[in-house]
Structures are given as structure tokens and as C-alpha cells.
C-alpha positions in Angstrom: -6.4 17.5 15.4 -7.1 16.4 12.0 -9.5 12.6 12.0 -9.3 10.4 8.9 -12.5 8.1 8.9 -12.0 5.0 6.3 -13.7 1.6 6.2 -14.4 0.3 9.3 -12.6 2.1 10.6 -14.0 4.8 13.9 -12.8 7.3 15.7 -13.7 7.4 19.0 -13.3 11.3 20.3 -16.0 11.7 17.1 -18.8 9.8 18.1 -20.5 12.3 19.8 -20.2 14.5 17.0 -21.1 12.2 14.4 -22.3 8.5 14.0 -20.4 5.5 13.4 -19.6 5.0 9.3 -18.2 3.4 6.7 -16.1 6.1 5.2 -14.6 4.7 1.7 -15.1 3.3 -1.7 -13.9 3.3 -4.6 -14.7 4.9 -8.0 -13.5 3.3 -11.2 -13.7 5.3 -14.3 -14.1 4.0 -17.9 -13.7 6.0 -21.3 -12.3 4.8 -24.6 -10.2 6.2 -26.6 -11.1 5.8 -30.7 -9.3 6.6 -33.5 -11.9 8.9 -35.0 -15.8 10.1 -34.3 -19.1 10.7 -36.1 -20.4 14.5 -36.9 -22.8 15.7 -34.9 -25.6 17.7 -36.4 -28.3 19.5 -34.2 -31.5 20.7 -35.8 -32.0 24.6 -34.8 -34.7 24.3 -32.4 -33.5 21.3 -30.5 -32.6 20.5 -27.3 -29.8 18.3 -26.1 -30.2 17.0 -22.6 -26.7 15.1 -21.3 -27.7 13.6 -17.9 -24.9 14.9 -16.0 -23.2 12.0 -14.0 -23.3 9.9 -11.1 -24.1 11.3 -7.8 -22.3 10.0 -4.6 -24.0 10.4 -1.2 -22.0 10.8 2.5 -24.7 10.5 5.1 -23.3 12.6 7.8 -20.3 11.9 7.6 -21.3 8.2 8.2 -22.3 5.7 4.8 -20.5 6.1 1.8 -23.2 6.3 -1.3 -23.0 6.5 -5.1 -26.3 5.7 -6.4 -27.0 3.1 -3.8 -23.8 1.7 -3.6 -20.9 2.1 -1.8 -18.6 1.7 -5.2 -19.6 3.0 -8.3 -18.3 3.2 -12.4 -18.5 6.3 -14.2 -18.2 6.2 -18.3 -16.4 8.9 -19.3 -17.3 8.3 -23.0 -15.4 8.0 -25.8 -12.5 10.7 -27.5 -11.2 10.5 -30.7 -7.7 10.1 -30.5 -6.5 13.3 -33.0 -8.2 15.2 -30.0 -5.4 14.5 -27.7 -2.8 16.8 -29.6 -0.3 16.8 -27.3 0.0 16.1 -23.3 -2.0 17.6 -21.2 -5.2 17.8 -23.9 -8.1 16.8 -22.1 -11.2 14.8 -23.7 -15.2 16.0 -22.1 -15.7 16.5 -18.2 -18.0 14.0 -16.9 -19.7 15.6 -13.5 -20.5 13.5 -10.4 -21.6 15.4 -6.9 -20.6 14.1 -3.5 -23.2 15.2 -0.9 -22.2 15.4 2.7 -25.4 14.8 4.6 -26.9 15.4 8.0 -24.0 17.2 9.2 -23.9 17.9 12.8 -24.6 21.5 14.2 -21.7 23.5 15.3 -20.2 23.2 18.9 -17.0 22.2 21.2 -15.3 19.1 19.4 -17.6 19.5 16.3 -15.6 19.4 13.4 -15.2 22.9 10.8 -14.1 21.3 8.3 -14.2 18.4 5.5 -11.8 16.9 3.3 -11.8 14.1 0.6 -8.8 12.5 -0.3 -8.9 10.3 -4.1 -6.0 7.9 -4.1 -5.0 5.9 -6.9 -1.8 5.0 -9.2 -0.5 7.8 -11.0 1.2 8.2 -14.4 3.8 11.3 -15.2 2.1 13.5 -12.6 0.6 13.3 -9.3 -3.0 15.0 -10.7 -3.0 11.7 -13.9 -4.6 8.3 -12.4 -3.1 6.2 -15.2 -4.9 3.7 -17.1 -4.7 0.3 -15.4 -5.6 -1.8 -19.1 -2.3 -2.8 -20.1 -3.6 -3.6 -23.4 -5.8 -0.6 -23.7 -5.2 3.2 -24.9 -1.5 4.4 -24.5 0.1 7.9 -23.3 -3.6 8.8 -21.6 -5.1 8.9 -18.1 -7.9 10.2 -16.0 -7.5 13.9 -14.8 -10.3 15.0 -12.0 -11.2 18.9 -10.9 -12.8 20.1 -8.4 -15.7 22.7 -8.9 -13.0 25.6 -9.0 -11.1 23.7 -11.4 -8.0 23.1 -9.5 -6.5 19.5 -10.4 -7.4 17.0 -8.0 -3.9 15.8 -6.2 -3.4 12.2 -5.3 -3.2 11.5 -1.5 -3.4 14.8 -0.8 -6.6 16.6 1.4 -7.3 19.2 -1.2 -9.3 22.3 -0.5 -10.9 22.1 2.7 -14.6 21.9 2.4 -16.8 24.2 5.6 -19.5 22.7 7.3 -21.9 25.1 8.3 -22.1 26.1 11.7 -26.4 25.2 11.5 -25.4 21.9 10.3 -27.3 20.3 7.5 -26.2 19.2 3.4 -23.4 19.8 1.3 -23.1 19.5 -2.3 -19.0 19.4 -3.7 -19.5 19.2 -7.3 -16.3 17.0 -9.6 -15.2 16.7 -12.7 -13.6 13.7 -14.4 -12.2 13.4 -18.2 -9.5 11.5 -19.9 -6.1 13.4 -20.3 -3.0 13.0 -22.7 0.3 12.4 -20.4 2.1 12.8 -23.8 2.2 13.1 -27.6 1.5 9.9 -29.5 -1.8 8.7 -28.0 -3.0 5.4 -28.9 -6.9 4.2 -29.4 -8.0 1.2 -27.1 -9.8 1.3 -23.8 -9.2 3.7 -20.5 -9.8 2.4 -16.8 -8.6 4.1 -13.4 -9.8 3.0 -10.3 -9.6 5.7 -7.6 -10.6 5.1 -3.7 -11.9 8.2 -1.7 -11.9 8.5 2.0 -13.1 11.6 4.0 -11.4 13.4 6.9 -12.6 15.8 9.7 -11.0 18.9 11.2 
């Protein structure tokens, strides 16, 4: 039997398993689309450190976290727009983790398995969370990956994640950029607000 745990919301046959929660939030991403950038030149020699995103925390399958906070904004930057050459181009993956903590040790009624689900208003595909500016860039959207690549689906379970049967932390590594959903993008600002909710199996 598959459990969904969202806010407030608790499932009673998994309380002995694992602790009452808050099991949602939302993430709302920001880029910008511009209608051209700078040149970048790098000395030989130097080093280039990109911090590389926000990092969202699931106690145990109980609090929701993204750097102290149950909601959270990631800036996915800035793309020229000539970089979007025709749909489907994507603009620089901006990384953010989500850690599963404390989860409990194997045994009968113990969930195997772990899913996050990102829902959100799509634009020309089910994978594009369109840009809610209706003032802001045109013909673009947010695309996220998983850490095999594979487009993240809205509403959908995705790849199941395995707890390990000793319990303990899991790390599931994103990606989020900015995407062209077809030819003829326009420069102006980007925002997608996505809610993510975790399952048990």
C-alpha cells in the first residue's frame, strides 16, 4: 500500500514506523532571461568556485527543510536569450539536494521505498513548469532532472528512491535550469513555483 504524507496531513498505520510530520512545501524558482551577456575571461591559474545550490532537508520522513525553512527560492541565474535556439535548449543546471534523514531501520510495516512528487502548472509538456510572470520572458520554462538525468514528470512519483534496510541518511541530488518550450524566446523575468510532497512504500 503506497502512503502519501502532505501537510498536516498523518497517516496513522505509519506512526510506528516513522514520526508525525509536515511533509510539503514549495520551491519557487527564479532566472531571467536577457537579451545578451558579458564575456567571461579566466586567468590560467584560477579557480572558480560556484556554490552549488540550496539544500532541502526531510527529517525522517517527518519536517520538510530547505535551508531552515520549509519553502525556499532558488535563482537559477540569468541566460542570454540567442542561447535558447530552438525548444527544448536548456540554459545552466542549478543543483539543490534533498536529504531524507533518520530513516527508520528495516522491519514488518517499514516502508522500502521513497518517492517525491513536484507539482506545478505546466507549459507544452508535462516535464516544463511554465513561467507564472505574465509579463516576463515568453516561450521558456523551468525543466528539473533527477541525478540520472531523466526529466522530472509533474504529479507523477518518479524513480523510486531505497531506504536502506540499516536505516539512516539519504542524499537525492536535482537539477533545475530554464528551458525553451519553442523558437522565438523573449528576454524578461522567469518564475515557477513547484510544491513537493513525499510518499512511502
Amino acid at each position: 500500500m503506497k502512503v502519501e504524507i502532505k501537510k498536516v496531513l498523518l497517516i496513522a498505520a505509519l506512526l510506528t514506523a516513522i514520526p508525525s510530520s509536515v511533509m510539503a512545501g514549495t520551491i519557487t524558482f527564479k532566472g531571467k532571461v536577457i537579451d545578451a551577456g558579458c564575456t567571461v575571461d579566466i586567468d590560467a591559474g584560477c579557480t572558480v568556485d560556484i556554490d552549488a545550490g540550496c539544500t532541502v532537508d526531510i527529517d525522517a520522513g517527518c519536517t520538510v527543510d530547505i535551508d531552515g525553512n520549509t519553502d525556499e527560492t532558488i535563482d537559477l541565474g540569468s541566460t542570454p536569450k540567442g542561447d535558447f535556439t530552438s525548444a527544448g535548449v536548456t540554459g545552466a543546471p542549478k543543483s539543490f539536494v534533498i536529504n531524507l534523514k533518520g530513516c527508520p531501520v528495516a522491519g514488518t510495516g517499514v516502508p522500502t521505498m521513497a518517492y517525491v512528487k513536484f507539482s506545478g502548472t505546466t507549459d507544452s509538456k508535462n516535464t516544463y513548469f511554465k513561467n507564472s510572470i505574465t509579463t516576463g520572458a515568453t516561450n521558456v520554462a523551468v525543466l528539473l532532472k533527477d541525478e540520472k538525468g531523466n526529466d522530472i514528470i509533474n504529479n507523477d512519483g518518479n524513480e523510486a528512491i531505497a531506504i536502506p534496510t540499516t536505516g539512516g541518511d539519504i542524499a537525492v541530488n536535482y537539477t533545475a535550469r530554464l528551458v525553451a518550450t519553442a523558437t522565438g524566446v523573449t528576454s524578461g523575468d522567469v518564475q515557477s513555483v513547484v510544491t513537493y510532497t513525499v510518499s512511502y512504500n
